[in-house]
Every structure is written in structure tokens, then in C-alpha cells.
C-alpha positions as CSV (number, residue, x, y, z in Angstrom):
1,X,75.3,187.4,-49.3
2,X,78.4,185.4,-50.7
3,X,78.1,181.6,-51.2
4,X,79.3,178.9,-48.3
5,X,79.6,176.4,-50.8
6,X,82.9,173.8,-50.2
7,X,85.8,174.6,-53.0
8,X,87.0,172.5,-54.5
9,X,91.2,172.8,-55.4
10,X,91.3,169.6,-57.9
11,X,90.0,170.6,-61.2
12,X,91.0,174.2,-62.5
13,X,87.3,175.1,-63.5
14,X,83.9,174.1,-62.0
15,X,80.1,175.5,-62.6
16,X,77.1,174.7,-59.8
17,X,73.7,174.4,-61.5
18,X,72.7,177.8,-62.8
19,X,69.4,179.6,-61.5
20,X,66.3,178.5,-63.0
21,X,64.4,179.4,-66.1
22,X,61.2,181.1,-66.2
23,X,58.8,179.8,-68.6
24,X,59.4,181.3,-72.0
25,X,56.3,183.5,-73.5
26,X,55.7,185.7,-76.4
27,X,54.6,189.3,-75.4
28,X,51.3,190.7,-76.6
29,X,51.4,194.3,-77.9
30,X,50.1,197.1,-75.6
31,X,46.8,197.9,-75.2
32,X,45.3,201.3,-75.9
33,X,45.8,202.6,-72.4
34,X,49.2,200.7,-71.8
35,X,52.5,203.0,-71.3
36,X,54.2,203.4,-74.4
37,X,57.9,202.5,-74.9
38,X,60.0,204.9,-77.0
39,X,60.7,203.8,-80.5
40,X,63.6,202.2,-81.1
41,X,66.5,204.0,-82.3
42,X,68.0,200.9,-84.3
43,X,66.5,200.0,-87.5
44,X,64.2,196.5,-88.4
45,X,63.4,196.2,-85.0
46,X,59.5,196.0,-84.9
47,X,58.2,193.2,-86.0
48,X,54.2,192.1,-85.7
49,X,53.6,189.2,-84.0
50,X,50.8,186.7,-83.2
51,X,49.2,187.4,-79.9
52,X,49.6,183.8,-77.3
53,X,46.9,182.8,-75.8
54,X,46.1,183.8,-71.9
55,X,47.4,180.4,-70.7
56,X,51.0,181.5,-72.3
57,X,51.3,184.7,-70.7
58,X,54.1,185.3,-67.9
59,X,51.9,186.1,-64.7
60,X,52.6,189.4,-62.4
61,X,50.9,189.1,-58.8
62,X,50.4,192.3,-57.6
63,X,50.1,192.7,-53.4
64,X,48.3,196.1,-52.3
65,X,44.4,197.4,-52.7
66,X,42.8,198.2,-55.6
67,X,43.0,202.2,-56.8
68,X,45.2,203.7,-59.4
69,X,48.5,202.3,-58.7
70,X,46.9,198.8,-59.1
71,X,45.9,199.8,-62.4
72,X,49.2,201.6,-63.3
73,X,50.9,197.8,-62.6
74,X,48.3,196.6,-64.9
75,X,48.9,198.7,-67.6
76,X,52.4,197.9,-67.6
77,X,52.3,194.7,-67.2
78,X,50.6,194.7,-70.3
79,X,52.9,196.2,-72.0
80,X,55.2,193.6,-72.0
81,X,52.7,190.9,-72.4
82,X,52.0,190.0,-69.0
83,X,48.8,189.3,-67.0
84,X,48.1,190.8,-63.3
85,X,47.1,188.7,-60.9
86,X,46.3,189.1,-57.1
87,X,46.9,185.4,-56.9
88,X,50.4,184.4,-55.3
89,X,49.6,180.2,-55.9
90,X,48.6,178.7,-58.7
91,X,51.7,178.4,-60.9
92,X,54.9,180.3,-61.2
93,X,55.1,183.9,-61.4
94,X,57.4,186.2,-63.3
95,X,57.8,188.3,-60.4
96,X,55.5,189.9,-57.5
97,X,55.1,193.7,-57.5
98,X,54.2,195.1,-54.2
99,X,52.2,198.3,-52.6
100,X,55.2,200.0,-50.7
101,X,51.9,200.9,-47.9
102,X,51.5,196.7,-48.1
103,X,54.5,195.6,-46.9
104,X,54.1,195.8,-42.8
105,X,50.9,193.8,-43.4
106,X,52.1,191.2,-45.5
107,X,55.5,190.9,-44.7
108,X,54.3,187.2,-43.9
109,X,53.9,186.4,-47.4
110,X,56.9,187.6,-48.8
111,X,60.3,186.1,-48.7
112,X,63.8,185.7,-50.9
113,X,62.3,182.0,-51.7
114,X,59.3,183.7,-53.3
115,X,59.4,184.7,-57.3
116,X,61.7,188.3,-57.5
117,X,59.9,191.2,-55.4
118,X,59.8,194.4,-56.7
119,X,57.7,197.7,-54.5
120,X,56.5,200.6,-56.2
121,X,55.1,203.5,-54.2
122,X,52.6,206.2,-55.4
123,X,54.7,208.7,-53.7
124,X,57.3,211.1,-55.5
125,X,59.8,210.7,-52.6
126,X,60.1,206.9,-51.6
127,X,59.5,207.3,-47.3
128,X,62.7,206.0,-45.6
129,X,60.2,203.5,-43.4
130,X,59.8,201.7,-46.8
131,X,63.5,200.8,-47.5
132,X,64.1,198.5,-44.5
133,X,60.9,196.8,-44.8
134,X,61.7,196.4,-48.8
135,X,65.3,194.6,-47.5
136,X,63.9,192.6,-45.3
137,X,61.4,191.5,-48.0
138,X,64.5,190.5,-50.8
139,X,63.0,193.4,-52.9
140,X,65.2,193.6,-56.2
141,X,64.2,198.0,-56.4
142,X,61.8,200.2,-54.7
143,X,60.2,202.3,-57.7
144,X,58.3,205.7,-57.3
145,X,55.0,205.5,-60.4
146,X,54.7,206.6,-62.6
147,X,58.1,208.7,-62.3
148,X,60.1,205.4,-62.3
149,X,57.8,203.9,-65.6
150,X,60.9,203.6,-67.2
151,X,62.7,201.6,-65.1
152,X,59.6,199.1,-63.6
153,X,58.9,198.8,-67.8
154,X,62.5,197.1,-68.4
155,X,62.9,195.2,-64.9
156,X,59.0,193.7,-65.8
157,X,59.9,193.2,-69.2
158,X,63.7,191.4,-68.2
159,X,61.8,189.2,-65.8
160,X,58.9,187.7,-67.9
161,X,61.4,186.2,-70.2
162,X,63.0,183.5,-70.5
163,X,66.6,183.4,-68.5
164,X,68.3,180.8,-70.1
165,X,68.4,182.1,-73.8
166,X,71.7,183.8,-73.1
167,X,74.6,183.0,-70.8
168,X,75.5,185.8,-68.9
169,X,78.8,186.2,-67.4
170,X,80.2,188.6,-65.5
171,X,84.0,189.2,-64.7
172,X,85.2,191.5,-61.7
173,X,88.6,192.1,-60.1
174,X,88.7,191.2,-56.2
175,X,91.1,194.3,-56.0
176,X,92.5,197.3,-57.9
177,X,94.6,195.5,-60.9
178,X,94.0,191.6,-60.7
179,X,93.5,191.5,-64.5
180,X,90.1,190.9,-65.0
181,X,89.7,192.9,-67.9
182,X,92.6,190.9,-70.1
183,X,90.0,187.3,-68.3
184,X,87.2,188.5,-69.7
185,X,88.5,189.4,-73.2
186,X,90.0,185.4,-73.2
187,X,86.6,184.1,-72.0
188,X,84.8,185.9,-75.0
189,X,87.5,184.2,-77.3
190,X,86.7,180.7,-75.8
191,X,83.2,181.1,-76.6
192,X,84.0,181.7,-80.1
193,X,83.1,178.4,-81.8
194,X,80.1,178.0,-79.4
195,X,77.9,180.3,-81.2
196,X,77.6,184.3,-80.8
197,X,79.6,186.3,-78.9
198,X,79.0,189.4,-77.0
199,X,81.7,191.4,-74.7
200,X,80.9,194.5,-72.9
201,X,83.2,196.8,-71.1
202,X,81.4,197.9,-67.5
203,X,83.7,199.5,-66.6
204,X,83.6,203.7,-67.1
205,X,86.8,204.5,-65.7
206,X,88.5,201.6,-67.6
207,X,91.4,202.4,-70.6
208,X,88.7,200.6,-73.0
209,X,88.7,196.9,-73.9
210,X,89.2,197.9,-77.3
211,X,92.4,199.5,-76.8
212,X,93.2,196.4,-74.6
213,X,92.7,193.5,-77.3
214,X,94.2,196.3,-80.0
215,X,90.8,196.1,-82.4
216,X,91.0,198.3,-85.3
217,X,88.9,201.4,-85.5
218,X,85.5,200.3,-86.9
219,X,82.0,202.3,-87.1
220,X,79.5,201.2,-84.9
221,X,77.3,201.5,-81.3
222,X,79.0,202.5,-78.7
223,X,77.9,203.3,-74.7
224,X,76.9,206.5,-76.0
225,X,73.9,205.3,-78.3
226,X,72.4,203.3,-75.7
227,X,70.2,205.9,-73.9
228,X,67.5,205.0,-75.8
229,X,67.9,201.6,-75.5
230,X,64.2,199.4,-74.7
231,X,63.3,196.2,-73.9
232,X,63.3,194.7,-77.4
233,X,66.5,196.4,-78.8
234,X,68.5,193.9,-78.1
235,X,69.3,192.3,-81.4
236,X,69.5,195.3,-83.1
237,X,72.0,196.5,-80.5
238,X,74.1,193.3,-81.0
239,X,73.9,193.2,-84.8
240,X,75.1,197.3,-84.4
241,X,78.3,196.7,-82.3
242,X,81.7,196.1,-83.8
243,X,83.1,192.9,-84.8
244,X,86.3,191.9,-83.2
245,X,87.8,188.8,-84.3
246,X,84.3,186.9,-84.5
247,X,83.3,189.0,-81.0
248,X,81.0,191.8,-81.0
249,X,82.6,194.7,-78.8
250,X,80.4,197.5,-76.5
251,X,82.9,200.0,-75.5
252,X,82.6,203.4,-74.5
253,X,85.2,204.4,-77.5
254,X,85.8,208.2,-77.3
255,X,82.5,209.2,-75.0
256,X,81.7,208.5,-71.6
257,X,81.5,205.1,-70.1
258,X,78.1,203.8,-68.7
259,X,76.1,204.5,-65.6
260,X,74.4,201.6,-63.6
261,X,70.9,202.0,-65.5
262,X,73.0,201.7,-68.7
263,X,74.2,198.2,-67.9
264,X,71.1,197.1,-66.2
265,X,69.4,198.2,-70.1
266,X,71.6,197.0,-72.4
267,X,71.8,192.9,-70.6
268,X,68.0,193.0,-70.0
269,X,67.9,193.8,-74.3
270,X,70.9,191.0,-75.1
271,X,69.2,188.9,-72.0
272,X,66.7,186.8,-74.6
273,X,69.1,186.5,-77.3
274,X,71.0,183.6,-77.2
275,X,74.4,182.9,-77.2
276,X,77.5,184.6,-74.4
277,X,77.6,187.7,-73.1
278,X,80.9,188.5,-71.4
279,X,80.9,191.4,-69.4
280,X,83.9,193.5,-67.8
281,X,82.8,195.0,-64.5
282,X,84.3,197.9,-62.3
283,X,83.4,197.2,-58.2
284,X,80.9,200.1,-58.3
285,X,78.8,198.5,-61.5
286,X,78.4,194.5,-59.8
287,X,75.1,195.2,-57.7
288,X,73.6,197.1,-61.1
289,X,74.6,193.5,-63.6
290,X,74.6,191.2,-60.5
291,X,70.3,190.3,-61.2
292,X,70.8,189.7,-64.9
293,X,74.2,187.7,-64.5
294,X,74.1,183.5,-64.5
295,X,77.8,183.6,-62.9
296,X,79.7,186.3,-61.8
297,X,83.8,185.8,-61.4
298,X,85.8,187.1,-59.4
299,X,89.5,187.5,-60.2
300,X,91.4,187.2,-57.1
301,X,95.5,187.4,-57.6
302,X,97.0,184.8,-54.5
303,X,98.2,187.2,-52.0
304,X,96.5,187.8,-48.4
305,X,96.2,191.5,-50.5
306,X,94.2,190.8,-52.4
307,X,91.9,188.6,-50.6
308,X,91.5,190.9,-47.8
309,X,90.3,193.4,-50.8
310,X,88.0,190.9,-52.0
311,X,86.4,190.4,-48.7
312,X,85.2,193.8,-48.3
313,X,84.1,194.1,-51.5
314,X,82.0,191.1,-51.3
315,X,80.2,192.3,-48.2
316,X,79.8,195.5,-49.9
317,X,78.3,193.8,-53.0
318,X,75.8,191.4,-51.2
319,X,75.4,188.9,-53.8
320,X,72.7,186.1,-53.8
321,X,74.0,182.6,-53.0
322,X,75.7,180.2,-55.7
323,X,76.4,183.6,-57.8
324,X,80.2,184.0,-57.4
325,X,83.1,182.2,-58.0
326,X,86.5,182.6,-57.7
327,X,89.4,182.8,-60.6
328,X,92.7,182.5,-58.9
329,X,95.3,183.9,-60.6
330,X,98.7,182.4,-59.2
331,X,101.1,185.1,-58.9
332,X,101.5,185.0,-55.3
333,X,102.4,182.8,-52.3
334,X,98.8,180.9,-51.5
335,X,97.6,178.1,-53.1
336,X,94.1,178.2,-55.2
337,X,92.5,176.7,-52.0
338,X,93.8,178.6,-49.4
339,X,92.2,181.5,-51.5
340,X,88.8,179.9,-51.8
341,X,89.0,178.9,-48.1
342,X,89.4,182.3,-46.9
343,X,87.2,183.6,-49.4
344,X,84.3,180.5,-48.6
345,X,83.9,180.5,-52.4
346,X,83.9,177.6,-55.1
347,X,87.2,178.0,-57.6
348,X,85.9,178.4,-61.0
349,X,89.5,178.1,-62.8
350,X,93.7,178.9,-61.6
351,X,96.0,180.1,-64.0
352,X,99.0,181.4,-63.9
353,X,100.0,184.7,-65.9
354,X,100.5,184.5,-69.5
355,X,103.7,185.6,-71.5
356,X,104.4,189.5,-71.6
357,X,103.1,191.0,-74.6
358,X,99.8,188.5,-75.4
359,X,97.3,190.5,-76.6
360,X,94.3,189.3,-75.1
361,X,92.0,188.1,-77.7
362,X,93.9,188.2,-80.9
363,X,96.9,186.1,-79.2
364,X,95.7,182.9,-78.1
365,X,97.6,180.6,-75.9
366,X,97.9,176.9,-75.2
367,X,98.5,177.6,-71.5
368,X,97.6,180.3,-68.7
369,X,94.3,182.7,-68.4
370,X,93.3,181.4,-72.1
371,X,93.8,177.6,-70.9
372,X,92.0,178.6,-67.7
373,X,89.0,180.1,-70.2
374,X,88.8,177.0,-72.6
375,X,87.9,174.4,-69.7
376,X,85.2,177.3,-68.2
377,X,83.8,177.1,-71.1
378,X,83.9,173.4,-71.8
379,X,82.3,172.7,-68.5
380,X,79.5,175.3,-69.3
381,X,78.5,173.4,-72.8
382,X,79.0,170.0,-70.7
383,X,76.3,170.6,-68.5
384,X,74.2,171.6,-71.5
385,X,74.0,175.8,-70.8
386,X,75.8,177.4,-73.7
């Protein structure tokens, strides 16, 4: 579902209030019987730490009987320091996690204004009945246990923190060749002076964005040491990528590019951080980042090309309200706000192309897509979230 929010054609960038933080808590370790993540592959990692008191744990509501797949929940929720609860009032919850056999009868309950709904199923194959009762519900994943323990571990443990330590931003073409790739390496560069910097390549079919802003070869992780990736790896993984004029750089170098679990694992890890975290999507990889992103924008050349493009892939992409905005880049015969009109979609920034040859990141100019960059990122530490 795309935004219906008014654009607005006057100033060339603009930011809506982001979504809202949850409360900030410290995990506890796992108890005996909890599900164990793998250890991490990057070193200095584990670090003790003092255990919060109950009143400072996130809070997991779990809808469904009691039986083993309650306790399964449990045991994972401990493992990233939550608490289970079969309370939906009494305070904000990290998230809800479902009995897929509990949906029909609770459906009531449930809603997309709720805290984020995720359904698990004791099943090996999840039944096709469950899927449309999940959509209408606003679940975020349907997840087989304990096959999927992987996956519930890092969406539980991405959700029970905080969401405004890092800002994450995502940048997508509307259509094949718009440029978002060479937007997303300027954006990085305008965050620069505003503390760390983090810019990921999405894209597995993409030339590289490390062959785009011409870094030198430099040792370091790439896509390819991320399989192993947990919850809590995230400033080791950040500390291991290549520097790039003051930017760490996750490319896929010579190996594959990532999958969608990849990229759902490697923001959930930078997620608590601090700092930006620039990311370069393909079409195929938005609904995988889309739940971790604060803002995701969409670069949208002005031709009725390329809006027509970005139409359908909008409706293909399903995005929750106030998520994307539009960067118009002004290389064809509509104005910024017909684009936004036709699109029903706030303008972010306009820009018109920058001079042949600009290397994006290492040449930085007063004008154009880097202009464009500076103000999004002046209006993001103006309303305090950078």
C-alpha cells in the first residue's frame, strides 16, 4: 500500500515523521533450554553483560493454546532477552507472535494498528488456508518451528530493539536505469560529517557499487561472509567492511550478490548501531529491506516511462503507508509535481543530472543529485533523526 499523502513541489527535499521507536532494552543471555545462535564468525563480538531487570524486558504476546509451540516461542523469546506474555494490553509490545490454528478465532484481535504480527505453525508445510488469513491479519512472515528457528530468532531479535539507533535508508529505481545506484552512493557521502557511514549494494545483478564509485581494492567482508551472520554481529560486520572515502562499503566483490534473507540479516545486525545505513536496492529485494527501512526512495526519471514503471512496481511491492518517497530526477518533460501527482507520493528531493564523468562519491558537486543529497540529509538531522 503506497502513501496518499499531498506532495509537495516547493522545497527540493522533505521527510514526514518517521515510525516510532520501541523502547530500548538490554537482552538477557539464553537460558539453558533456549535455542542457541551460532557463534559468531567475526572476532570480539561476545561480550558479558548485566542481566535488566523484568520490568526492562521487550514483551512478546503470544496468541494460541498452551502445548509445545507455546513453549518453543518462549524459548526463543528468551533468547533474545524477551519475556512471553498472553497479555495483548498492558503496555507496548515488541511484536505479537500468533498460532497459525488461532487466527480464524481471533482475527478480531488482530489488526495492521496492532504491534507487528508474526504466525508460526507447528506444521512442516505451512497449509494454504493460513496465508490469506495471515494477510488479512498484517502478518510481517508465516514461519514453520522449529524448521524456520532461524529466521523467527532474527525477526524477534530485530523487533525487541530499539528502531531509531540507526537511520535506514533505502534507495530503489522506479524503472530499469533511473540511476539510483550513483543516488545512493551521493547520499552516503552527505552523511559523512554526521557520524558513521554504512552503504550496501542490494542489488545481486548490479555491476557493483564499488566498481561504480571506483574504490581501490581493499581486504575485507563481502556478501559472501555473511551467511553466518546473527543477531549481534552487527558491529563486528561494520568494523569488517571496507573503508571508502570515510564510507564503509558491502559489496558482493567477485562472489555472488545477496539473496533476500541476506539483506533481511545483515540491516537487522547494523539495525541497533547507530549512525546511516544507505542501501542500494534491485525491484526484487524492496519487500525483503522494506520492514527494517525508516524511508525508502524511489528514483523516478520525469517521463510518463518511467512513471508508468513505477506504478506497477509499487503495487507489486505493497509498501506500508508514509514509507516511500519520490526522487525526481529531471531529465524529461514533467515537472517534479506532475510526477508526484501521478505517483500520489510526497517528493523527497529533484535534481537534475550531474556532469558526465562524476564519479559518484569521490567527486562531489555543488549542484545536481549531490545538491539534491545534502538538503535530504540536512532535513533528516533538522528534525533531530540522524
Amino acid at each position: 500500500m503506497t502513501s496518499t499523502t499531498s506532495p509537495s513541489a516547493a522545497p527540493e527535499a522533505f521527510f514526514p515523521g518517521l515510525p516510532d521507536a520501541l523502547i530500548p532494552t538490554a537482552p538477557d543471555g539464553p537460558s539453558d533450554t533456549s535455542p542457541r545462535r551460532r557463534s559468531a564468525r567475526f572476532p570480539g563480538l561476545e561480550k558479558a553483560a548485566a542481566a535488566p531487570g523484568p520490568s526492562a524486558r521487550p514483551r512478546v504476546c503470544w496468541i494460541g493454546p498452551e502445548g509445545p509451540l507455546r513453549e518453543l516461542v518462549r524459548d526463543h523469546a528468551m533468547a533474545v532477552g524477551a519475556e512471553l506474555s498472553d497479555v495483548l494490553e498492558g503496555g507496548a509490545a515488541a511484536c505479537v507472535v500468533a498460532d497459525a490454528d488461532a487466527l480464524a478465532h481471533r482475527a478480531g484481535v488482530l489488526g495492521r494498528d496492532r504491534a507487528p504480527l508474526l504466525v508460526v505453525t507447528s506444521q512442516s508445510e505451512i497449509p494454504a488456508t493460513v496465508w490469506p488469513l495471515a494477510l488479512a491479519a498484517g502478518a510481517r512472515a508465516v514461519i514453520p518451528l522449529p524448521g524456520g528457528s532461524e529466521e523467527f530468532l532474527s525477526r524477534l531479535a530485530d523487533l525487541a530493539r530499539p528502531r531509531t539507533a540507526s537511520l535506514l535508508l533505502g534507495v530503489v529505481g522506479g524503472c530499469g536505469g533511473a540511476g539510483a545506484s550513483s543516488f545512493a552512493a551521493r547520499l552516503a557521502a552527505a552523511f559523512r560529517s554526521r557520524g558513521p557511514v554504512t552503504l550496501i549494494d542490494a542489488d545481486p545483478l548490479s555491476g557493483g557499487l564499488d566498481l561504480l564509485v571506483e574504490a581501490p581494492s581493499a581486504p575485507g567482508i563481502s556478501w559472501a561472509e555473511t551467511a553466518d551472520l546473527g543477531p549481534d554481529d552487527g558491529e563486528a560486520l561494520r568494523e569488517g567492511l571496507p573503508t571508502v572515502d570515510e564510507v564503509r562499503l558491502l559489496v558482493a566483490q567477485e562472489g555472488s550478490g545477496p539473496d533476500r534473507s541476506a539483506v533481511s540479516r545483515v540491516l537487522s545486525a547494523l539495525a541497533p548501531l547507530g549512525g546511516t545505513v544507505v542501501v542500494d536496492l534491485s525491484s526484487e529485494m524492496v519487500p525483503a529491506a522494506a520492514e527494517h527501512l525508516d524511508q525508502l526512495l524511489v528514483l523516478v526519471p520525469s517521463t510518463d516511462h518511467a512513471v508508468r514503471s513505477t506504478t506497477r512496481r509499487l503495487r507489486a511491492w505493497q509498501l506500508s503507508e508514509g514509507l516511500a518517497q519520490v526522487v525526481v530526477r529531471r531529465s524529461g518533460p514533467l515537472s517534479s509535481r506532475e510526477v508526484c501527482e501521478d505517483l500520489a507520493l510526497p517528493l523527497a528531493a529533484a535534481f537534475h543530472d550531474s556532469t558526465r564523468g562524476a564519479v559518484p562519491l569521490l567527486d562531489v558537486r555543488r549542484r545536481g543529485a549531490d545538491r539534491a543529497a545534502r538538503m535530504l540529509a540536512s532535513a533528516l538531522t533538522t528534525s533531530g533523526r540522524s
